[in-house]
N, C-alpha and C positions, 0 to 999 in steps of 0.2 A: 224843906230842903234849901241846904244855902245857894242864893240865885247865881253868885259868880261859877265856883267850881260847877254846877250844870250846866251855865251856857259853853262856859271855856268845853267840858266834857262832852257834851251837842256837836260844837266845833271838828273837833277831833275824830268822832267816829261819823261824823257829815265827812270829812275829808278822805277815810279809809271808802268809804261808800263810793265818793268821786272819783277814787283809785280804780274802784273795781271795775265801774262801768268804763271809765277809760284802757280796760285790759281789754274788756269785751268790744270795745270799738276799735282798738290797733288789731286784734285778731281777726274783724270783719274790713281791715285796710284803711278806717274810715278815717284818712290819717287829720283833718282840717277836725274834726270831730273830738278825737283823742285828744292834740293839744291844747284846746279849749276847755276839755273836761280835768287833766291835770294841771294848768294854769289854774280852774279852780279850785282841782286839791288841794295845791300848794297856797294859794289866798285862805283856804278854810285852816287848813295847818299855821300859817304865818297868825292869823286871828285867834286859834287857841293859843299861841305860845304869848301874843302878846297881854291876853286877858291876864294868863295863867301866871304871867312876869309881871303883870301891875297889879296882882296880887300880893305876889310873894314880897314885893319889895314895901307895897303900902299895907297891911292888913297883915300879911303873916303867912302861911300855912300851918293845918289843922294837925295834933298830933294824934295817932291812934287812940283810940277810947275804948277800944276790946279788951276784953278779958288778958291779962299780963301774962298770963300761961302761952298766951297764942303772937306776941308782940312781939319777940323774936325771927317768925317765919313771916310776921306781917312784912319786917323791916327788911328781912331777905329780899322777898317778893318788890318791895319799894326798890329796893337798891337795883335790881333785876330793869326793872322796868324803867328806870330813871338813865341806865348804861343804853339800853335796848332803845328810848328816845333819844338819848343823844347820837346813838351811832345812827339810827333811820332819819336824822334830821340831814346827819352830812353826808351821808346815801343821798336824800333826796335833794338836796343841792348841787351836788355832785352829777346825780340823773338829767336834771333840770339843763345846769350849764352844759352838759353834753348836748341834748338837746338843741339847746340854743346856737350852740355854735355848730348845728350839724353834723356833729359826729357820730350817726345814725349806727355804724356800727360798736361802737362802745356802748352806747344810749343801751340799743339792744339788750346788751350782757348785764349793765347796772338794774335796768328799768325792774326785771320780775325780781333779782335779789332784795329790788329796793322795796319795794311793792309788799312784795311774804315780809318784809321785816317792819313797815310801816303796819301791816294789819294787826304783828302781834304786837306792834306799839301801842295802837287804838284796843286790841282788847284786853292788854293788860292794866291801859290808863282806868276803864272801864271797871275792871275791876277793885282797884286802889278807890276810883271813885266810891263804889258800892260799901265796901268796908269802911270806909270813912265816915260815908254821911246818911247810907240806908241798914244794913244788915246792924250795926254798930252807931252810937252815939260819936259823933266827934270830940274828941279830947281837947288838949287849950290848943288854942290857935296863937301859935309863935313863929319865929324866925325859921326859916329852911330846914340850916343847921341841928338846933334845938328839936327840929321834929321828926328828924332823918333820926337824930341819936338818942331820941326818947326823954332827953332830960331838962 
């Protein structure tokens, strides 16, 4: 297995984990609890995106290596997941600086939207991962661009 995209992919669903127990801990009050379990979601989140970015820029990203029949629904599923990270990323920036500047009742209304759309961030990265580099062979490893559009 290639060691970067598993650690960065580690990262990431470490981080949806730290999400969840920080729901179970705002719902038992435990509020000193919660904002040090989201503080470190968001450190696990910042540390995948940074692996997953001094990747992309030094080394490349992996293109599909499945079967060509199925490469179309794969790139769907990419492009899905790639929209669905970027919006869960300024959700949870968004969540965050609420937070910080105590605007507990906004916080509120962001937090579980932010949360359900980060989870299906982490299981759809998880997914991309698996077809990538377990169920499928990875294909060449090139530029973003190049591997979003298959060519």
């Amino acid at each position: 297995m290639p060691v970067l995209p598993t650690i960065s992919t580690f990262f990431i669903v470490l981080s949806a984990v730290l999400i969840a127990i920080g729901w179970v801990l705002i719902a038992k009050r435990k509020l000193e609890a919660h904002k040090r379990m989201m503080v470190a979601a968001a450190i696990s989140a910042l540390t995948f995106f940074i692996i997953y970015m001094s990747r992309t820029i030094f080394v490349g990203n992996t293109s599909f290596g499945g079967p060509e029949e199925i490469k179309v629904y794969y790139t769907s599923f990419l492009i899905f997941h790639i929209v669905l990270a970027t919006v869960g990323g300024v959700f949870g920036l968004v969540t965050l600086w609420l937070a910080y500047k105590a605007n507990i009742q906004r916080h509120r209304k962001w937090g579980p939207v932010t949360s359900i759309t980060w989870f299906f961030t982490a299981i759809t990265g998880v997914a991309v991962y698996l077809l990538l580099y377990v169920v499928y062979d990875g294909g060449d490893t090139t530029s973003m661009i190049k591997a979003i559009l298959g060519t």
